[in-house]
C-alpha positions as CSV (number, residue, x, y, z in Angstrom):
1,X,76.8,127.5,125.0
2,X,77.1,123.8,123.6
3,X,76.6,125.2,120.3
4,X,79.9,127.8,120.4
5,X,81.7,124.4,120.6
6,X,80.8,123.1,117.4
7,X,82.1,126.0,115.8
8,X,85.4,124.1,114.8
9,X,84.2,120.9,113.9
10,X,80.9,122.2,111.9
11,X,82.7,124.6,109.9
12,X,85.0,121.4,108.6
13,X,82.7,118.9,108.2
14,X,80.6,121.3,106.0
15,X,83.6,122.1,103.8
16,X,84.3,118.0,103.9
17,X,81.0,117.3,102.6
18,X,80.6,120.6,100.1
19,X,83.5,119.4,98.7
20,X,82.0,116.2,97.3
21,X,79.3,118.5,95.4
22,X,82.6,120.8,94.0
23,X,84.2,118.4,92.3
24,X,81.4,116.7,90.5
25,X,80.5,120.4,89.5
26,X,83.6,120.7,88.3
27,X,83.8,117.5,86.3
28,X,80.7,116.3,84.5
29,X,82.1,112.7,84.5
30,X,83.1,112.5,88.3
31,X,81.7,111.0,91.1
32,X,82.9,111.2,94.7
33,X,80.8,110.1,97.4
34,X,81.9,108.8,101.3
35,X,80.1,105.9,103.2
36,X,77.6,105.6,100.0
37,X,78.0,103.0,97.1
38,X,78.3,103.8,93.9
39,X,76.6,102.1,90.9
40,X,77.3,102.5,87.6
41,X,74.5,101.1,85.1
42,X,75.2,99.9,81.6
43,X,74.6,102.6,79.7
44,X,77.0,105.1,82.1
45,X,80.2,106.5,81.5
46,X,82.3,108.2,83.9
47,X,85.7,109.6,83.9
48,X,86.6,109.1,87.5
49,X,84.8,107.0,90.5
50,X,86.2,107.5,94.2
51,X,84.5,106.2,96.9
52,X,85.5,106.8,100.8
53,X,84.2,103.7,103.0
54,X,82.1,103.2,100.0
55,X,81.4,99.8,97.9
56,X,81.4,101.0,93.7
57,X,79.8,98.3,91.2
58,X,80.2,99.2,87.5
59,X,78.5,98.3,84.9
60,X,79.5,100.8,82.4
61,X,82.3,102.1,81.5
62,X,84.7,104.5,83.7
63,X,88.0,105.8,83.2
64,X,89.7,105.4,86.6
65,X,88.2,104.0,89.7
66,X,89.4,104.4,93.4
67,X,87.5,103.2,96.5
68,X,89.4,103.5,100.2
69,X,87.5,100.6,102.9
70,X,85.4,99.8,99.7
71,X,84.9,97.0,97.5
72,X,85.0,97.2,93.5
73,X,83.2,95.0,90.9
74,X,84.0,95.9,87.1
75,X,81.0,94.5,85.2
76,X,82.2,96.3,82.5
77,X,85.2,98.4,80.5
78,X,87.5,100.4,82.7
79,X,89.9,102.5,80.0
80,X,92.3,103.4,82.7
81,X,93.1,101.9,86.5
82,X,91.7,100.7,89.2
83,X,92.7,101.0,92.5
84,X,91.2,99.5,95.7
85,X,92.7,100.0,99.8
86,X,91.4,97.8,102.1
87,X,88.9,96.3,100.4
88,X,88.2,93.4,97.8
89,X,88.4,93.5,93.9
90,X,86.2,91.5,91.6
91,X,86.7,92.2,88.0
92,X,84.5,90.2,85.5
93,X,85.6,92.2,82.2
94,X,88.4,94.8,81.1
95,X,90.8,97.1,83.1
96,X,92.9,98.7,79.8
97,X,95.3,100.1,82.8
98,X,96.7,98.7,86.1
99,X,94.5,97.2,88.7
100,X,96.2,98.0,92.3
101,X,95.0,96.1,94.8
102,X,96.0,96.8,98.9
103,X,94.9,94.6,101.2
104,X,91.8,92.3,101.0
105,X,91.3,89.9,98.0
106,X,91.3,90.0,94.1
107,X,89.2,88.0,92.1
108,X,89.9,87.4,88.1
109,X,87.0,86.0,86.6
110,X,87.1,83.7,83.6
111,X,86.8,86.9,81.1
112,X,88.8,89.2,83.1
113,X,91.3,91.2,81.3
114,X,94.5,92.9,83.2
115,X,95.8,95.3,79.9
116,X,98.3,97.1,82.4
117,X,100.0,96.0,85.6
118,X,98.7,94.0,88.3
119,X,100.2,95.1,91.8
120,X,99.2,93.4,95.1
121,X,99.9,93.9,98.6
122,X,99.6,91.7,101.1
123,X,96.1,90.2,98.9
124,X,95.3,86.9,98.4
125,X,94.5,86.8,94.2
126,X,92.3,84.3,92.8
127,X,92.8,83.3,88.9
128,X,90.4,81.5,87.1
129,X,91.4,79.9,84.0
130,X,90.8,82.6,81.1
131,X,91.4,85.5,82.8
132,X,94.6,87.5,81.3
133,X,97.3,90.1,82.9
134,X,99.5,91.2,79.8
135,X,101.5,93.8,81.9
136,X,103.8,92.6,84.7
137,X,102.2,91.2,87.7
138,X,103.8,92.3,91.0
139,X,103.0,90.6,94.7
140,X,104.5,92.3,97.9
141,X,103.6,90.5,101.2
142,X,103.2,92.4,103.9
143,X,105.5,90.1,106.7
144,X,108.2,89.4,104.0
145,X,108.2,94.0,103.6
146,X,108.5,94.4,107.2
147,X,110.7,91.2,108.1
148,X,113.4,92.4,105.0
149,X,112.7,96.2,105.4
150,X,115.9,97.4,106.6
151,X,117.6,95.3,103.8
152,X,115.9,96.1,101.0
153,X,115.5,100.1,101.1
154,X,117.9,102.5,101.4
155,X,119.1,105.4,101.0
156,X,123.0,106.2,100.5
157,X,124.0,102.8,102.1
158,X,121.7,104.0,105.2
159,X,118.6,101.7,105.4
160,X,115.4,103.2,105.1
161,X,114.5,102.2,109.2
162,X,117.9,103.9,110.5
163,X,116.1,106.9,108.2
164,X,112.6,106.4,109.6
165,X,114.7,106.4,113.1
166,X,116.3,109.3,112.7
167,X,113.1,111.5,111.6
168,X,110.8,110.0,114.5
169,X,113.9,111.7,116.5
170,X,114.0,114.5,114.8
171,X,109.8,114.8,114.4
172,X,109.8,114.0,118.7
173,X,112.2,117.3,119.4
174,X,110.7,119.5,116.5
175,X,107.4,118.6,118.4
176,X,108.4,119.7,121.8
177,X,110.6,122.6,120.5
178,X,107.3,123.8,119.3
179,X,105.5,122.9,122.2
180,X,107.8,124.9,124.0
181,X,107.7,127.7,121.8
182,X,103.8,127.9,122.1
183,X,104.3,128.3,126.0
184,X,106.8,130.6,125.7
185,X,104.4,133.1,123.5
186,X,101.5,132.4,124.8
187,X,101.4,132.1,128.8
188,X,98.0,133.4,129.2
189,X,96.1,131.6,126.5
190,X,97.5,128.3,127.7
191,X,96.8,129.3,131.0
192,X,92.8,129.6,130.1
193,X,93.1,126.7,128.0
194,X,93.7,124.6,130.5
195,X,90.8,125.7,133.0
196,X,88.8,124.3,130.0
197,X,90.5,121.2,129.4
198,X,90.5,120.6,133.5
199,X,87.0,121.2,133.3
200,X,85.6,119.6,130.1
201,X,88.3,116.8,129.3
202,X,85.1,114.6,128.1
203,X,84.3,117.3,125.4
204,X,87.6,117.8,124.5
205,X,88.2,114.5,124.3
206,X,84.6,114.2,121.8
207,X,85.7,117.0,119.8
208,X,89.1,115.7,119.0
209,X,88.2,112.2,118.3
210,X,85.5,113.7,115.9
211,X,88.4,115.9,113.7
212,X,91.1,113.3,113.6
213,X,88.0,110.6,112.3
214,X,87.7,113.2,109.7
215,X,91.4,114.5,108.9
216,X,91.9,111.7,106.5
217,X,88.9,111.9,104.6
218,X,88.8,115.1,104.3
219,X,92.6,115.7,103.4
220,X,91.5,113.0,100.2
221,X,88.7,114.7,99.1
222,X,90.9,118.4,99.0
223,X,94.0,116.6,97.3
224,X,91.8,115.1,94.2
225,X,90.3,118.1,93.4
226,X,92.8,120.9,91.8
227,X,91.4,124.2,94.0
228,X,91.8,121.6,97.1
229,X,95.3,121.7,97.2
230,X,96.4,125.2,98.0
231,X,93.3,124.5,101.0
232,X,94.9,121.2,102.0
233,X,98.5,123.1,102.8
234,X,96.1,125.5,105.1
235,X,93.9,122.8,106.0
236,X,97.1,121.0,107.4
237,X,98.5,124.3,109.2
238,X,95.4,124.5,110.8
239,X,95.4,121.1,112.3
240,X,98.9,121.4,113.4
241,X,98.5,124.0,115.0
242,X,95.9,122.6,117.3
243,X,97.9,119.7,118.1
244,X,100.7,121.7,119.3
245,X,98.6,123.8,121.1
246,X,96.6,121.1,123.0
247,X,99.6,119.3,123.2
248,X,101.3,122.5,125.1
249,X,98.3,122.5,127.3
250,X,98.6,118.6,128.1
251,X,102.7,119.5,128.9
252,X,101.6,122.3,131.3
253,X,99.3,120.1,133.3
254,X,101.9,117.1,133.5
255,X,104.3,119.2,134.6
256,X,102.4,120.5,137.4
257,X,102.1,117.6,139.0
258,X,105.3,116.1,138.3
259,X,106.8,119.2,139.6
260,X,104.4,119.0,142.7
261,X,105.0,115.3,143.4
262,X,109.2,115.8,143.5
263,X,108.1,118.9,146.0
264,X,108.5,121.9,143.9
265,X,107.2,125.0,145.6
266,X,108.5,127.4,143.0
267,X,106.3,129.3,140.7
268,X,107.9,128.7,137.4
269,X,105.3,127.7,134.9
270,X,108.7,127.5,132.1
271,X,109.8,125.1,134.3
272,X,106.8,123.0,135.0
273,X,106.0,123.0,131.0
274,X,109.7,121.8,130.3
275,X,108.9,118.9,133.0
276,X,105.6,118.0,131.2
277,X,107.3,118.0,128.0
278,X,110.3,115.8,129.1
279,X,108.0,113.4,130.5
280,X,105.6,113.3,127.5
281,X,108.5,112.7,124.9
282,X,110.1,109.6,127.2
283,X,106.6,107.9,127.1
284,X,105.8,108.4,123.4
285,X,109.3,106.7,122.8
286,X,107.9,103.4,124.5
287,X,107.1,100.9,121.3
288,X,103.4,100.3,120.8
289,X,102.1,101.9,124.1
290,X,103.8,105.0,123.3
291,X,102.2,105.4,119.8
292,X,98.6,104.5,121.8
293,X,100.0,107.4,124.1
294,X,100.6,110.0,121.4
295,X,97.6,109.2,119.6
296,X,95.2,109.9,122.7
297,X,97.4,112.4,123.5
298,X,97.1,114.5,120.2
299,X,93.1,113.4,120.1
300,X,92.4,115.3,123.3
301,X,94.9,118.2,122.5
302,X,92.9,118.7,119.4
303,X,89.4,118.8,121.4
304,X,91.4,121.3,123.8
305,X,92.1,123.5,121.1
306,X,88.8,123.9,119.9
307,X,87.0,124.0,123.2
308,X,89.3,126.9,124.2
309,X,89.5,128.5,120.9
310,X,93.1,128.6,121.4
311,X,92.8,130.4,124.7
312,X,90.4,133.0,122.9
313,X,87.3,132.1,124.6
314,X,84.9,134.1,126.6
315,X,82.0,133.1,128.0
């Protein structure tokens, strides 16, 4: 029985790691690996590195190179950009394009050549004497973007957080009108839903913590290769449409008790779900604890989904 559950999260994790394989298929000159370096001897030459949790070392000569949690040392010619989140840059030779740098540290090295833009955020750069950035060199810090950020972007004469405001809002009652909407249609398969999530909340919880480790990842890899995209739009859908439905299922069972604390002896299950759902939207607005709220929330929401099959289930 233990195996029907991995159904979901198999089925994803395959295509996640396929994926990978696709794209160097596709492309002679690409390599995309996750949590596995990549190194790049002299001789090489590669159109594209990406790396995912990955540390890439090159000592060729690539066109573009992206790591995400990685570090990146150019040993050797880079003919187009480089690009590095959360992680360090060390470049000892040529980048003929930009080098983009978010989070960590960058490192110029006495022979170090910047042909493009430099662009930092929040990085501490080291410069040592010799190394050259003949494009513009741009530095954001990270407490200066958030302590000016309603100042410096906006939109119409409306700052950019009064926007961000206003679509949190706006995201919150699209959320619950959907969560409402998904207990509206579907009574029933809510209704066996939540026998599972009453009765397995652990393995909901492990199998939603596993697909939102992976959503990121695995939304990367489909958006960098060209037949990912179309799957990335259904890939998306899909995951939506387990957080709403786990997220319905969480509503219906806060609801019940609220509804059976204040005394309610009624049979209503509409009006237990609206409960669940009011109640669930006020905690989410709470600052920080909220977020943490939501997060766990939509983590075990997607782990009911899949343990429930949306309600589909048999045993």
């Amino acid at each position: 029985m233990f195996r029907k559950y991995l159904i979901f999260p198999v089925l994803i994790i395959l295509v996640f790691f396929a994926l990978p394989s696709a794209s160097l298929a596709a492309s002679d000159g690409a390599i995309v690996k996750v949590g596995q370096d990549i190194y790049v001897q002299p001789e090489e030459n590669y159109d594209a590195l990406v790396g995912i949790g990955s540390d890439i070392k090159v000592d060729g000569t690539a066109n573009t190179v992206v790591s995400i949690g990685g570090n990146i040392e150019v040993n050797g010619d880079i003919q187009d950009a480089v690009v590095t989140i959360g992680g360090d840059a060390v470049v000892n030779k040529a980048i003929y394009g930009d080098l983009v740098v978010v989070g960590g540290s960058a490192l110029l090295a006495k022979e170090a050549v910047i042909h493009g833009d430099l662009v930092m955020v929040g990085v501490k750069l080291t410069k040592e004497p010799g190394a050259q950035i003949k494009g513009a060199q741009t530095e954001i810090s990270i407490s200066d973007f958030f302590v000016n950020f309603p100042e410096k972007f906006a939109f119409f004469g409306i700052s950019l957080a009064t926007v961000f405001f206003a679509f949190a809002i706006f995201g919150t009652m699209l959320m619950a009108l959907l969560v409402l909407l998904i207990g509206l249609l579907f009574p029933q398969g809510l209704e066996k839903s939540k026998i599972y999530a009453l009765a397995e909340p652990g393995k909901a919880f492990l199998f939603g913590l596993l697909l939102t480790i992976f959503f990121l990842p695995i939304s990367f890899v489909l958006l960098i290769t060209i037949i990912g995209i179309p799957l990335l739009l259904l890939f998306w859908l899909a995951f939506g449409v387990l957080v709403i439905w786990g997220l319905a299922v969480i509503a219906e069972i806060i609801g019940e008790k609220v509804t059976s604390l204040v005394g309610y002896k009624g049979n209503s299950e509409i009006l237990k779900l609206i409960a669940g759902i009011l109640l669930l939207v006020l905690v989410i607005q709470i600052p920080i604890i909220g977020w943490i709220i939501l997060f766990f929330a939509k983590v075990m929401a997607i782990g009911i989904a899949v343990i429930s099959h949306l309600g589909f289930r048999k045993e």
